[in-house]
Residue frames relative to the residue before (quaternion, step in Angstrom):
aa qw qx qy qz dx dy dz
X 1.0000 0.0000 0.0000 0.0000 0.00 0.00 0.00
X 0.3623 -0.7628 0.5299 0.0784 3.63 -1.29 0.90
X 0.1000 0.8546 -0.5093 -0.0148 3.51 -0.01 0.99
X 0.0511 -0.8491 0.5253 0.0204 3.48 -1.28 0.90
X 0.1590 -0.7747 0.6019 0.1110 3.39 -0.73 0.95
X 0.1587 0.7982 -0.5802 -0.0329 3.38 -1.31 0.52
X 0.6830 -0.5537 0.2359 0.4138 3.77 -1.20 1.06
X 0.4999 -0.5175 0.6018 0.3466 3.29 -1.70 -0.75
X 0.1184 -0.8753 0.4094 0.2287 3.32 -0.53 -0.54
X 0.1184 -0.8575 0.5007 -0.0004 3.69 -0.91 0.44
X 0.2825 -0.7691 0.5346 0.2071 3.41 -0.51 1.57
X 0.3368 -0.6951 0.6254 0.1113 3.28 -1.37 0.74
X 0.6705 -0.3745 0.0393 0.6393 3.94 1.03 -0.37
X 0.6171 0.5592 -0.4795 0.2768 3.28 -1.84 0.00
X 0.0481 0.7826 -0.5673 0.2519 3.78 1.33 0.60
X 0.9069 0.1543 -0.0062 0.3921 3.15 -1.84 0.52
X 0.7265 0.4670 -0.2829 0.4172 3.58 0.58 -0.72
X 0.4998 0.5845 -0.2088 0.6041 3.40 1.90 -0.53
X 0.5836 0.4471 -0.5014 0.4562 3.41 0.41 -0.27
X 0.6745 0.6064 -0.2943 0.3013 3.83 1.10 -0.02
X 0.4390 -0.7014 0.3604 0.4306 3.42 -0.04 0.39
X 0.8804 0.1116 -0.1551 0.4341 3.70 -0.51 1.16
X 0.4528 0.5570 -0.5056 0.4786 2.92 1.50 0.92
X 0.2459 -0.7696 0.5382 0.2398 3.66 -1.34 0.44
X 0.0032 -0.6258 0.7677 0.1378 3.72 -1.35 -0.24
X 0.4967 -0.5398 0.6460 0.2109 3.38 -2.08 0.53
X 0.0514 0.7973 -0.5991 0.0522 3.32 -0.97 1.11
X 0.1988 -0.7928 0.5636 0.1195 3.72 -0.97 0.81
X 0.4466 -0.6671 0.5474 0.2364 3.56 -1.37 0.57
X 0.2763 -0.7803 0.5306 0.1824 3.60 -0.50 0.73
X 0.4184 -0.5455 0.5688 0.4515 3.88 -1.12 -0.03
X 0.5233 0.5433 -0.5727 0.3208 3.93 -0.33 0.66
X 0.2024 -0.6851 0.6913 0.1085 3.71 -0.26 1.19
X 0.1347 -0.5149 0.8299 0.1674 2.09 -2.51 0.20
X 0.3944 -0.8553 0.3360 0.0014 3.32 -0.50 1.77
X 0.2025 0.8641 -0.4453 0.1188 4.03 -0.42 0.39
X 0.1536 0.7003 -0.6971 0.0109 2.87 -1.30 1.02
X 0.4027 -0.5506 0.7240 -0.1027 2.69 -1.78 0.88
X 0.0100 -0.6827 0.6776 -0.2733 3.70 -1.45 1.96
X 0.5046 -0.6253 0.4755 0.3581 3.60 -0.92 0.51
X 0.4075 -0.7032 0.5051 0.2904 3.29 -0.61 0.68
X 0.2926 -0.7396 0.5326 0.2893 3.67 -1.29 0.43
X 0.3812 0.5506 -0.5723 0.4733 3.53 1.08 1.19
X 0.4426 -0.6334 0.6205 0.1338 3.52 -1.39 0.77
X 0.8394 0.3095 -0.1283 0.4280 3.36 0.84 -0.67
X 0.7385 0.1629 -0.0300 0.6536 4.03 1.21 -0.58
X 0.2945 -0.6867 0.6436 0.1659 3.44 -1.54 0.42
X 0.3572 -0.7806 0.5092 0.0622 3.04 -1.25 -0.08
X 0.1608 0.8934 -0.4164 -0.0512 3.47 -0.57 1.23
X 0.4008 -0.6953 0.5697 0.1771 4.01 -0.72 1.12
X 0.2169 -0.7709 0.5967 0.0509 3.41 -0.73 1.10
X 0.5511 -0.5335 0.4241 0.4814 3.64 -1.00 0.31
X 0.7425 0.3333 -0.4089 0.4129 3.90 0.51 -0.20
X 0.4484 -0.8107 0.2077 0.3141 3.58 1.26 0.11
X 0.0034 0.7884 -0.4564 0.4125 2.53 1.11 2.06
X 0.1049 0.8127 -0.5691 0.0677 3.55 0.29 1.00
X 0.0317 -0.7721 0.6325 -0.0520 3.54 -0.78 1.23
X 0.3985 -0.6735 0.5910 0.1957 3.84 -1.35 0.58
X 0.0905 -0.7951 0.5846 0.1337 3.14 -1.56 1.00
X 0.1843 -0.6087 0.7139 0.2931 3.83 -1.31 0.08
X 0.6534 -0.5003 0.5638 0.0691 2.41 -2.29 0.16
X 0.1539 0.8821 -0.4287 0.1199 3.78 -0.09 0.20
X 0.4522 -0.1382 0.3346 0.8151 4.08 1.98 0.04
X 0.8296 0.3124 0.2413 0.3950 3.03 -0.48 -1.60
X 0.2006 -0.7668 0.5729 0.2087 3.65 -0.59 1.50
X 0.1529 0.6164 -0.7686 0.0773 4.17 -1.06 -0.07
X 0.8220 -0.4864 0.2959 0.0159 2.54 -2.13 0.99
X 0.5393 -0.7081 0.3824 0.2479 3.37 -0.75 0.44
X 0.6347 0.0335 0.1408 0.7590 3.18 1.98 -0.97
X 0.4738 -0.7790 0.4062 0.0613 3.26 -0.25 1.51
X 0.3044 -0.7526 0.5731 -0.1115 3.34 -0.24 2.09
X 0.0030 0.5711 -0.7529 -0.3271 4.06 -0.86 -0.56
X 0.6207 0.4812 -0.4827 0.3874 3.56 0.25 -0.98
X 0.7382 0.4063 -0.3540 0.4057 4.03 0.17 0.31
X 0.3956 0.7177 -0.5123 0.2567 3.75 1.51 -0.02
X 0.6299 0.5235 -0.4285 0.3815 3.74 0.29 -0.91
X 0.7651 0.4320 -0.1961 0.4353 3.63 0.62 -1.30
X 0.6153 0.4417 -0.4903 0.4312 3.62 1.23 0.07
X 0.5466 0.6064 -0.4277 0.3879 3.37 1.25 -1.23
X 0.6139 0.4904 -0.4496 0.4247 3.93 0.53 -1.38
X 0.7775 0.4376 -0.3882 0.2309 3.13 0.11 -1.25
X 0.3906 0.8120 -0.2080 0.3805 3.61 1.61 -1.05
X 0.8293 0.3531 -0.1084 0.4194 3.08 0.20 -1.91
X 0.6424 0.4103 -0.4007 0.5083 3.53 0.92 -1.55
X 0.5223 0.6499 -0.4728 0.2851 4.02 0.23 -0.74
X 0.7707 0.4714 -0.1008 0.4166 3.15 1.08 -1.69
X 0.5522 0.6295 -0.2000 0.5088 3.27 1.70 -0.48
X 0.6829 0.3646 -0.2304 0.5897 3.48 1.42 -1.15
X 0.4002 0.6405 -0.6216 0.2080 4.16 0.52 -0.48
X 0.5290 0.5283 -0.5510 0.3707 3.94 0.58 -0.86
X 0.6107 0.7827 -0.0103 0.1197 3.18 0.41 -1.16
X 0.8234 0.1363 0.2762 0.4767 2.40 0.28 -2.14
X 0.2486 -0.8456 0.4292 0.1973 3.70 -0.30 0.62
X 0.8272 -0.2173 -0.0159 0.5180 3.52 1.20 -0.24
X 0.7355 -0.6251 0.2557 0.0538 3.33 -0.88 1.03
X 0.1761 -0.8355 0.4801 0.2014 3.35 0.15 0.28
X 0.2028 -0.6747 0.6350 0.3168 3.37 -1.85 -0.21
X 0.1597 -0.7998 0.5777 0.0317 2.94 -1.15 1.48
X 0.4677 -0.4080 0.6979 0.3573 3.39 -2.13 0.01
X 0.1967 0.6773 -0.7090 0.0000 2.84 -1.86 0.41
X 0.1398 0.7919 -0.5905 -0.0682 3.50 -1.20 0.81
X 0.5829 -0.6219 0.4963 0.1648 2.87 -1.68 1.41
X 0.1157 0.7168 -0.6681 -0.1629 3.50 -1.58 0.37
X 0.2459 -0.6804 0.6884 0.0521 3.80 -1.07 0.64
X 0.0589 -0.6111 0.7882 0.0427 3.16 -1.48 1.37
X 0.6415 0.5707 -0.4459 0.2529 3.59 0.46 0.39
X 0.0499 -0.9317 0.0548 -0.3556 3.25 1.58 1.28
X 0.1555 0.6825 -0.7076 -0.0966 3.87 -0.36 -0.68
X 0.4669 -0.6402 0.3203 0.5192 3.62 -0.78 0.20
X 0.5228 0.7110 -0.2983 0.3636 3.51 1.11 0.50
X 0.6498 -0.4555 0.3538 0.4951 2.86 1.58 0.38
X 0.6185 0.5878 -0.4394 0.2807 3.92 0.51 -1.74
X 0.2407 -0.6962 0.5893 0.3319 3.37 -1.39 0.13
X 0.5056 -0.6918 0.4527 0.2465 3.61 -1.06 -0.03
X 0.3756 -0.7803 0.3637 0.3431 3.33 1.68 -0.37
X 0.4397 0.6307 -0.5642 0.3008 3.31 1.30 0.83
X 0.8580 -0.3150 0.2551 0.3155 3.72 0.58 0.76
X 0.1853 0.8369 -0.5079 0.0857 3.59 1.25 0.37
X 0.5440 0.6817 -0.2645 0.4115 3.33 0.82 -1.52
X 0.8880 0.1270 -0.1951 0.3966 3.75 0.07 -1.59
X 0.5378 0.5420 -0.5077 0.3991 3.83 1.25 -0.30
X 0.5442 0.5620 -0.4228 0.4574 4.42 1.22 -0.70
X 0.8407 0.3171 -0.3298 0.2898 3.25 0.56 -0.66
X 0.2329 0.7398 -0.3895 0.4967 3.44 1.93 -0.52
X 0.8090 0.3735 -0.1817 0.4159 3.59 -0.17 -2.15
X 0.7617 0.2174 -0.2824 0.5412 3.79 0.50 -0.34
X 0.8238 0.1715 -0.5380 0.0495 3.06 -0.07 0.77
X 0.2333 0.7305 -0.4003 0.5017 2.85 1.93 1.52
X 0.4150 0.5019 -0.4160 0.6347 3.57 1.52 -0.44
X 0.8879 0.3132 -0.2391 0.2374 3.54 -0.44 -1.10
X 0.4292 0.6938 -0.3124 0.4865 3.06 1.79 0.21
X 0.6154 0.4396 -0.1202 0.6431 3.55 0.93 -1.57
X 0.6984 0.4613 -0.4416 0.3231 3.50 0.19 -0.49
X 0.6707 0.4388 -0.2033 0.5624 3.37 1.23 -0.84
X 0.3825 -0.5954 0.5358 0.4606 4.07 1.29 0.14
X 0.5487 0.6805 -0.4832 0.0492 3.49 0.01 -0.19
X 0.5209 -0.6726 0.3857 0.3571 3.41 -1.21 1.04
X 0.0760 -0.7498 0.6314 -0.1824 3.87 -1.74 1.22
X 0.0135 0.6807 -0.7316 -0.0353 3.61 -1.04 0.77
X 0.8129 -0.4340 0.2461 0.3005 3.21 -1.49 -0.10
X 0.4616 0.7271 -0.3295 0.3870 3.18 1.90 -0.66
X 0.6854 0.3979 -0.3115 0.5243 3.49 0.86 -2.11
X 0.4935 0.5851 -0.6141 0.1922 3.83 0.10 -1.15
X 0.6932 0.4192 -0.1933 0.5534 3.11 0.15 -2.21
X 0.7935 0.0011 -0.4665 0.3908 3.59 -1.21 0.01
X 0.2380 0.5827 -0.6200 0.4685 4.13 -0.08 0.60
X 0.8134 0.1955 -0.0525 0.5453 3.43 -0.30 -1.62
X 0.7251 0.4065 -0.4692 0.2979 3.24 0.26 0.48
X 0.6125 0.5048 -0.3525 0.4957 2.98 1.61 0.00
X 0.3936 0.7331 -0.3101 0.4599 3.15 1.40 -0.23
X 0.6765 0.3722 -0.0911 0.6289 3.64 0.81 -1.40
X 0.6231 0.3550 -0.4481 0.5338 3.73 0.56 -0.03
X 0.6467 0.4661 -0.5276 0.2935 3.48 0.10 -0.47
X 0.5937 0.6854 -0.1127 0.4062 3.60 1.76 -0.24
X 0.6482 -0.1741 0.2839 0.6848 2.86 0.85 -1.99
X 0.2535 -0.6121 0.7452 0.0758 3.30 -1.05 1.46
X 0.6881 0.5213 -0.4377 0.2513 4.13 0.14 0.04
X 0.5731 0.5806 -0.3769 0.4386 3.65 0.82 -0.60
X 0.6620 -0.4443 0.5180 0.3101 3.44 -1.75 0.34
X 0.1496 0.7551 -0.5737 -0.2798 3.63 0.18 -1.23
X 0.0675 -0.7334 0.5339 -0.4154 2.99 0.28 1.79
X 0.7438 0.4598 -0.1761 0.4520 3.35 1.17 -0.14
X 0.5218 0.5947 -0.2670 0.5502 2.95 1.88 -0.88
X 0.6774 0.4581 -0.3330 0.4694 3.73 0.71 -1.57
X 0.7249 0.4974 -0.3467 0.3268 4.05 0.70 -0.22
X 0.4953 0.5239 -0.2946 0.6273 3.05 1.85 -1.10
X 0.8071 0.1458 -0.4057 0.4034 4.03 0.02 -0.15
X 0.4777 0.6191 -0.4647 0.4154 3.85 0.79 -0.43
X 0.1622 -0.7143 0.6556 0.1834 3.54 0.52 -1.17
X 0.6673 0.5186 -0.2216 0.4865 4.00 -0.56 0.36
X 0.5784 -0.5973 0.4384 0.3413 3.10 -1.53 -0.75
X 0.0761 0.8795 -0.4689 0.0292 4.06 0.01 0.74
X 0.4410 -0.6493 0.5896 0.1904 3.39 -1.51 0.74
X 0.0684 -0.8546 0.5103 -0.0678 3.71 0.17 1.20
X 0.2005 -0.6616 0.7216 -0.0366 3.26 -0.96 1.50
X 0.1262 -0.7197 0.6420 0.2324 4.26 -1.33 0.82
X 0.7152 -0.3869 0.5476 0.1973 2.71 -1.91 0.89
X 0.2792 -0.5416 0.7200 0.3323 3.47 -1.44 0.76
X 0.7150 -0.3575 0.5997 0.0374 3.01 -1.88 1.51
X 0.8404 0.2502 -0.2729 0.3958 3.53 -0.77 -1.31
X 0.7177 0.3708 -0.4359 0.3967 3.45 0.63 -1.29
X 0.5944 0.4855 -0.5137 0.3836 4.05 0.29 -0.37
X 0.6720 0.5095 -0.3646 0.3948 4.16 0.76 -0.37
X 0.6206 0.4927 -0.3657 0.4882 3.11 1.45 -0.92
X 0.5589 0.5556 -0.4215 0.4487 3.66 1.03 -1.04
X 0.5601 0.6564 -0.2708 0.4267 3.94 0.65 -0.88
X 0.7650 0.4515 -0.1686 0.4272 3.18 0.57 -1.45
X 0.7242 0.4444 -0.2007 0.4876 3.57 1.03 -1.73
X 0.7533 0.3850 -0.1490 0.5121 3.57 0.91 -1.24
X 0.6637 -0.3055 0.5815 0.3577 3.45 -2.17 -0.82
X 0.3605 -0.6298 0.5807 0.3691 3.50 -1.15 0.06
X 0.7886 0.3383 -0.4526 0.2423 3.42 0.42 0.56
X 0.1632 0.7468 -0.3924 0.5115 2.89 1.98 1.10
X 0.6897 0.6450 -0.1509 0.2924 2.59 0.94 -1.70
X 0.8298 0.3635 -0.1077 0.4095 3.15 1.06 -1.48
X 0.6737 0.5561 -0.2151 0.4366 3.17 1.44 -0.40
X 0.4506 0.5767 -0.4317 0.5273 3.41 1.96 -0.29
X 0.3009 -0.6358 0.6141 0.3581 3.54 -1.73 0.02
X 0.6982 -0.5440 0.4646 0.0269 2.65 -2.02 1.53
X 0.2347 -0.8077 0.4931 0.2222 3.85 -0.04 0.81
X 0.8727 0.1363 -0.2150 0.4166 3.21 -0.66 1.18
X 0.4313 0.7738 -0.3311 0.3248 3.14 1.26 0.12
X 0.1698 0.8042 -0.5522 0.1400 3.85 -0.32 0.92
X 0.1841 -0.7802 0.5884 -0.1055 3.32 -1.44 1.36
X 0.1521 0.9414 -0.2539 0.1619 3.32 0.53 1.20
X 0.2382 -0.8426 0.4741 0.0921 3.12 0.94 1.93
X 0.3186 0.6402 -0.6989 -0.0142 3.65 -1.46 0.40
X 0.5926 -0.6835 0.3872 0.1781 3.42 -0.95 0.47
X 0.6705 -0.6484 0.3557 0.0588 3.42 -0.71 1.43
X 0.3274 -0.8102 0.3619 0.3247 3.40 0.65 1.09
X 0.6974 -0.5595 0.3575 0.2697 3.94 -0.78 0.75
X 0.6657 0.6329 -0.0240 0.3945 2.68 0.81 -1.66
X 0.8379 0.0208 -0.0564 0.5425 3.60 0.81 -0.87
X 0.6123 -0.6807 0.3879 0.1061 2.60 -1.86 1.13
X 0.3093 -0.6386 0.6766 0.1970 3.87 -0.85 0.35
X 0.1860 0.6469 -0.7376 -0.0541 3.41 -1.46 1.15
X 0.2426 -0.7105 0.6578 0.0602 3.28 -1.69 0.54
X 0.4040 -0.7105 0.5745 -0.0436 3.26 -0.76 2.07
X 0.0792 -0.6938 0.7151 0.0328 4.25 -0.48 0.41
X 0.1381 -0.7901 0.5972 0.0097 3.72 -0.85 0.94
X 0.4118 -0.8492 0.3010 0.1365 3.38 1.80 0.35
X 0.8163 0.2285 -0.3471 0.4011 2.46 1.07 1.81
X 0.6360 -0.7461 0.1533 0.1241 2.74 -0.31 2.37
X 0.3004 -0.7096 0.6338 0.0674 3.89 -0.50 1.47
X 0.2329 -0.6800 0.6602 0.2179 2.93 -1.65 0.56
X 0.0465 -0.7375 0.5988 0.3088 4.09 0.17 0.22
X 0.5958 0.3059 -0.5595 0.4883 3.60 -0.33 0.11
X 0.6671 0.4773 -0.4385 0.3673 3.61 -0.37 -0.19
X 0.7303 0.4322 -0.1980 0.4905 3.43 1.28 -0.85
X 0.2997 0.7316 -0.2003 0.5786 3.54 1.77 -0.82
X 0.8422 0.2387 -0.2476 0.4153 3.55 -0.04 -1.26
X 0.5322 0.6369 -0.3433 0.4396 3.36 1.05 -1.07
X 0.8914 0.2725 -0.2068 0.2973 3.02 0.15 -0.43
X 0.3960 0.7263 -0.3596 0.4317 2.88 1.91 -0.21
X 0.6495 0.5072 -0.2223 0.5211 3.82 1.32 -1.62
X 0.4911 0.3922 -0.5265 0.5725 4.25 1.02 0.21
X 0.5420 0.6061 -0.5739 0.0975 3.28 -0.38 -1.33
X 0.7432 0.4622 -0.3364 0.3478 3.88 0.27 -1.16
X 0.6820 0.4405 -0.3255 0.4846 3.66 1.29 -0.19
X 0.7258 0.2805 -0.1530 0.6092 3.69 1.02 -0.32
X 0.0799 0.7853 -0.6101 0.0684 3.54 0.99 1.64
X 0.6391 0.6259 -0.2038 0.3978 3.68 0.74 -1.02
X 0.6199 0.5377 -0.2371 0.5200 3.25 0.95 -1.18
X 0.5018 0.7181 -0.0964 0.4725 3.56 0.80 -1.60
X 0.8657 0.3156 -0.0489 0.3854 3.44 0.05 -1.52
X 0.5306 0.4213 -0.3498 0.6471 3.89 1.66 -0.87
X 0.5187 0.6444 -0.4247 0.3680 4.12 0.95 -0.85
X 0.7598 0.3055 -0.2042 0.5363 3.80 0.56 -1.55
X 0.4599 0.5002 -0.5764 0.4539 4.31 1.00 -0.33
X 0.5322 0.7739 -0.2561 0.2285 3.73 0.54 -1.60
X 0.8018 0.4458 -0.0186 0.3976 2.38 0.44 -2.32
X 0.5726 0.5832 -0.2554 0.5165 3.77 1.19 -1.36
X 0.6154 0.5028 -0.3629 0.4866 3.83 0.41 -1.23
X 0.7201 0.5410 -0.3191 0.2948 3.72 0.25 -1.76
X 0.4953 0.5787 -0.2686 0.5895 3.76 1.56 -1.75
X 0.6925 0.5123 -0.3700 0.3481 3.43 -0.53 -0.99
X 0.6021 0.6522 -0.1910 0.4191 3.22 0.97 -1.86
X 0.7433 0.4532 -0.0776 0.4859 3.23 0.11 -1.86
X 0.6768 0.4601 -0.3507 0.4552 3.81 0.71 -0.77
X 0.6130 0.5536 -0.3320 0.4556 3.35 0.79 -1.09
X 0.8143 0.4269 -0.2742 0.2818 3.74 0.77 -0.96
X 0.7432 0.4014 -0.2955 0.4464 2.87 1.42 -0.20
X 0.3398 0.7162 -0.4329 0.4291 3.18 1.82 0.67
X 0.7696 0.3633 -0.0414 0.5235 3.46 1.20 -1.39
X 0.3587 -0.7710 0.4230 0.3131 3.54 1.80 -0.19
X 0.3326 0.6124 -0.5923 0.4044 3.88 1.00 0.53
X 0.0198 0.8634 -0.4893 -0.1219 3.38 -0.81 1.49
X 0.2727 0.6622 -0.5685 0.4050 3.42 1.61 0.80
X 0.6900 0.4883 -0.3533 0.4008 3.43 0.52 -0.98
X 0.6330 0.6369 -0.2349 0.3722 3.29 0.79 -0.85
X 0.6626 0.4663 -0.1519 0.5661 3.25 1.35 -1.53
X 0.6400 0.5617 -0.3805 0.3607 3.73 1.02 -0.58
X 0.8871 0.3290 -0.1058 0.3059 3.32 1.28 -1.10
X 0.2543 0.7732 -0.3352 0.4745 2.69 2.15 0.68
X 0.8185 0.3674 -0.1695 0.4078 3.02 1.12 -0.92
X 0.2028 0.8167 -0.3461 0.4148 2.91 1.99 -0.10
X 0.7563 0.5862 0.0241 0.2894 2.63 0.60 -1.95
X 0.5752 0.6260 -0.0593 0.5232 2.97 1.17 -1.52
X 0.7832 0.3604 -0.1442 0.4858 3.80 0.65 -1.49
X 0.6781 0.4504 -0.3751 0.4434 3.23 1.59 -0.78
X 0.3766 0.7123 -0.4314 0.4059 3.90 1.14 0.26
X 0.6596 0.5269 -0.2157 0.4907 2.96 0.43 -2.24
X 0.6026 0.5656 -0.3076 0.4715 4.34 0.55 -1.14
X 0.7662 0.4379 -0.1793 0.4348 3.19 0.45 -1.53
X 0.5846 0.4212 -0.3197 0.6153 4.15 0.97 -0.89
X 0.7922 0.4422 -0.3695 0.2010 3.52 0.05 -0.47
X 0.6220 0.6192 -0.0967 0.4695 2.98 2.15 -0.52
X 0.7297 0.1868 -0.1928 0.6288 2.75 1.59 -0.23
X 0.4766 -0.6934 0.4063 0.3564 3.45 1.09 1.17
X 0.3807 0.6880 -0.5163 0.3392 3.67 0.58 1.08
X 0.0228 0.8654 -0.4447 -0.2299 3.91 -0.23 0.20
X 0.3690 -0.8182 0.4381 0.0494 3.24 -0.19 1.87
X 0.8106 0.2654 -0.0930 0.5137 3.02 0.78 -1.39
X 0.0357 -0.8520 0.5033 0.1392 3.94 0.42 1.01
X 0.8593 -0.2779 0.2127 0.3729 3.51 -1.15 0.11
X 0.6946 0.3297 -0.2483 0.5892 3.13 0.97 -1.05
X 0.7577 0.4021 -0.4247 0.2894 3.35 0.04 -0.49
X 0.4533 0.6500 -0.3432 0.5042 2.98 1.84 -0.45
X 0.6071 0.5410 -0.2917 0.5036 4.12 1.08 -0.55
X 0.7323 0.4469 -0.3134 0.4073 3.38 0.67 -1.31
X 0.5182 0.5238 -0.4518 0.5030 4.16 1.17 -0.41
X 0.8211 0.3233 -0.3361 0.3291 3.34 0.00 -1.38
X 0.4978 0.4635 -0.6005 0.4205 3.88 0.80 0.05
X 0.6905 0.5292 -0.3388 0.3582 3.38 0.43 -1.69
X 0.6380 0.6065 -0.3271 0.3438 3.70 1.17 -0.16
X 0.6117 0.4384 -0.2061 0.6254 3.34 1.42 -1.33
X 0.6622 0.1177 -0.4607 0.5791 3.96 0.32 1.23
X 0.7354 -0.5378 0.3475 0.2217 3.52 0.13 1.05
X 0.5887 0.6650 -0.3050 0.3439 3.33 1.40 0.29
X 0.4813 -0.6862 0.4585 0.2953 3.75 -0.45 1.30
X 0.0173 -0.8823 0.4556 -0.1166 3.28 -0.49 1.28
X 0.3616 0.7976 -0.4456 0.1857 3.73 -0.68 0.36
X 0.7406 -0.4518 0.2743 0.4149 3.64 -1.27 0.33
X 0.1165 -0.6757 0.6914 0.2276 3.88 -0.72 0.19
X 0.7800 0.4533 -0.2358 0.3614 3.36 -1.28 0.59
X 0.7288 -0.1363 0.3446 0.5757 3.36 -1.71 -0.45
X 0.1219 -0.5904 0.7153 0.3534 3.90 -0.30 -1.98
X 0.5628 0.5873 -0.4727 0.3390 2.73 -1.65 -0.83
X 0.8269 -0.1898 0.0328 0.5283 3.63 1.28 0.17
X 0.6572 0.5751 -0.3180 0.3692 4.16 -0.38 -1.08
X 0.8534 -0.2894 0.2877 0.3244 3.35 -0.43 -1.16
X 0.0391 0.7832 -0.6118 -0.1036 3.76 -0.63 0.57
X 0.6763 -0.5103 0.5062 0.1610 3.29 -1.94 0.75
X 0.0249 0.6896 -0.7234 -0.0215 3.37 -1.35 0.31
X 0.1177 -0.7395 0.6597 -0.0642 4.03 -0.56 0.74
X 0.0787 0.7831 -0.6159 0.0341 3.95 -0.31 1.35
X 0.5025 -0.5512 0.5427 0.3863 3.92 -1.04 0.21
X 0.7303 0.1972 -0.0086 0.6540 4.17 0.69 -0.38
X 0.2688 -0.7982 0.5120 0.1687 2.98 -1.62 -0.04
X 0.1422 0.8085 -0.5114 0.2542 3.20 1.88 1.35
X 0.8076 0.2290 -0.3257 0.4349 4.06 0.56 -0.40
X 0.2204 0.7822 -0.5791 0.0646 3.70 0.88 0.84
X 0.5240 0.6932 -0.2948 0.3975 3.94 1.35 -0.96
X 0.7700 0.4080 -0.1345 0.4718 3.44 1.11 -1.39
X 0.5164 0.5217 -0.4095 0.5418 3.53 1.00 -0.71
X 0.5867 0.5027 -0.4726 0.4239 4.06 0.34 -1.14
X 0.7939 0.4313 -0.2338 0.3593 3.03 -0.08 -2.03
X 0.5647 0.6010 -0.4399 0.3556 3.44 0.61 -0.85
X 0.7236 0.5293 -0.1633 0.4119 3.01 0.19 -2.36
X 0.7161 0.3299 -0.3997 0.4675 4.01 0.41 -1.21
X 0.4293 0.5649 -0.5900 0.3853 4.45 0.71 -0.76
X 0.8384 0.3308 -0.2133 0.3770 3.76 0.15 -0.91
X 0.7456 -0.4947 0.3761 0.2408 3.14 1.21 0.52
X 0.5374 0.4852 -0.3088 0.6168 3.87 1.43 -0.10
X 0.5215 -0.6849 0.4951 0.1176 3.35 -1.42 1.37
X 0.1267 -0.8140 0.5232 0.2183 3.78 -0.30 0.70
X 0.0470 -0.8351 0.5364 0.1128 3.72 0.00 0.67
X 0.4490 -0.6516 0.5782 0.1990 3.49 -0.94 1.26
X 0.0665 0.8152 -0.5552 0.1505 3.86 -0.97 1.54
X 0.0206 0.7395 -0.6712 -0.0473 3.88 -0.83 0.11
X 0.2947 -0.6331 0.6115 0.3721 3.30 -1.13 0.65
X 0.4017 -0.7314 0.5175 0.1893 2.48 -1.91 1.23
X 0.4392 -0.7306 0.4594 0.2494 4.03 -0.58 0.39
X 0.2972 -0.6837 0.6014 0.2875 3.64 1.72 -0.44
């Protein structure tokens, strides 16, 4: 049996502007796995997959594996499985069917997610399962574009800014790939052209998370869709080209900012452009009649503010989770107490370094 664990993840700044080609944001892996393994199956004909809510559905084979009874909640993990397959054919002479079950600590026991990334650490984890399963040889480079093609065969709109954190593990400074040229590469070439060619604009930039301070993560308990938000705003864009454009100059300056501070550990500087950040949200939802920053999350900064702590939404908004970033951990007691009085979920994290 093949077992894989991989991180969550949490953006720290550069939202939405990342969905652009050659824009960056700073993103951290968290210690919440999504968990898998994966065994030949002792069916000759179908496989078999256990979800973390124990949803167990059967696949065939057909080129291409897909479901016996159409699931959505299983696209990411067919596509992984799909792509690496299609990646290994040089290889590999024939395919197995396999078992595989999923676990997810990224959860409430209700099922809720938290928005720490289920989606890219499931697809990361399977097709790193299906990698190892086949012994086959892999650095971090192929992982991440693998799963990113994977997620394109899905969604060509997201940043995958999540993937580079779910495989980097740590903290990284994350610049996206232009999209078209990797489809066109797709289209003209092989995928294993594909992966081995370099990726315009593409940057992964591990650096290391000052000791000293502490990461807290507030849940307001209630579950965002970022593609759903992503699109919305995607259908304004052609009326608010200007607007839009000083948004991604903004946005680049703010990253920079924020990298630089935690390069040099200056956490005024940090704490200034967090909030930068923060206001340049609140600018950005209001323009596009989007409400990123809801009430609560809009509560969980201004506590995380009155103890000096750099504070703001992680993510899409509009709901999941916000961020709190202290120099010490002398108000960790009060931030909890604070943050739960209002009803916000303190969730106990560490980045995770993998």
């Amino acid at each position: 049996m093949i077992e894989v664990k991989r991180p969550g993840k949490l953006y720290i700044a550069g939202e939405y502007a990342v969905t652009q080609t050659g824009h960056r944001a700073i993103v951290v892996a968290i210690d919440k796995f999504i968990k898998i393994s994966i065994k030949k199956s002792e069916n000759t004909d179908k496989g078999q997959i256990k979800s973390f809510d124990n949803v167990i559905v059967n696949f065939l084979r057909d080129k291409k594996v897909y479901l016996e009874k159409y699931d959505n909640r299983f696209t990411y993990i067919l596509s992984a499985i799909n792509i690496t397959e299609l990646y290994l054919n040089t290889w590999v002479d024939s395919f197995d069917f396999y078992d595989i079950e999923i676990i997810s600590e990224m959860e409430d026991d209700s099922g809720n997610k938290y928005g720490f990334g289920s989606s890219a650490a499931v697809t990361v984890a399977m097709v790193e399962a299906i990698l190892k399963y086949y012994n086959a040889d892999y650095d971090n480079a192929k992982l991440f574009k693998l799963s990113a093609i994977a997620t394109l065969e899905i969604n060509k709109k997201g940043s995958f800014g999540d993937l580079a954190a779910v495989v980097s593990g740590g903290a990284i400074l994350y610049r996206k790939f232009d999209v078209n040229h990797v489809c066109h590469m797709l289209e003209k070439f092989n995928i294993v052209a594909t992966v081995n060619a370099n990726w315009e604009f593409l940057e992964i930039r591990k650096f290391d998370f000052p000791k000293s301070w502490k990461l807290y993560v507030g849940w307001t308990g209630k579950a965002a869709s970022s593609l759903d938000l992503v699109e919305k705003i995607k259908h304004q864009e052609p009326t608010a080209r200007e607007f839009h454009r000083d948004f991604l100059v903004s946005s680049e300056y703010i990253v920079e900012q924020i990298f630089e501070a935690f390069l040099t550990e200056d956490f005024d500087l940090l704490y200034r452009f967090i909030d930068q950040n923060r206001k340049l949200f609140v600018e950005f939802g209001n323009k596009y009649s989007s409400h990123i920053e809801t009430d609560k999350l809009k509560l969980l900064s201004n506590i995380a503010n009155k103890y000096h702590m750099a504070s703001k939404l992680s993510g899409a908004g509009g709901g999941d989770c916000g961020i709190a970033i202290a120099n010490n951990n002398e108000n960790e007691i009060k931030l909890k107490d604070s943050w739960e009085s209002k009803d916000i979920k303190f969730l106990y994290v560490n980045i995770y370094e993998g």
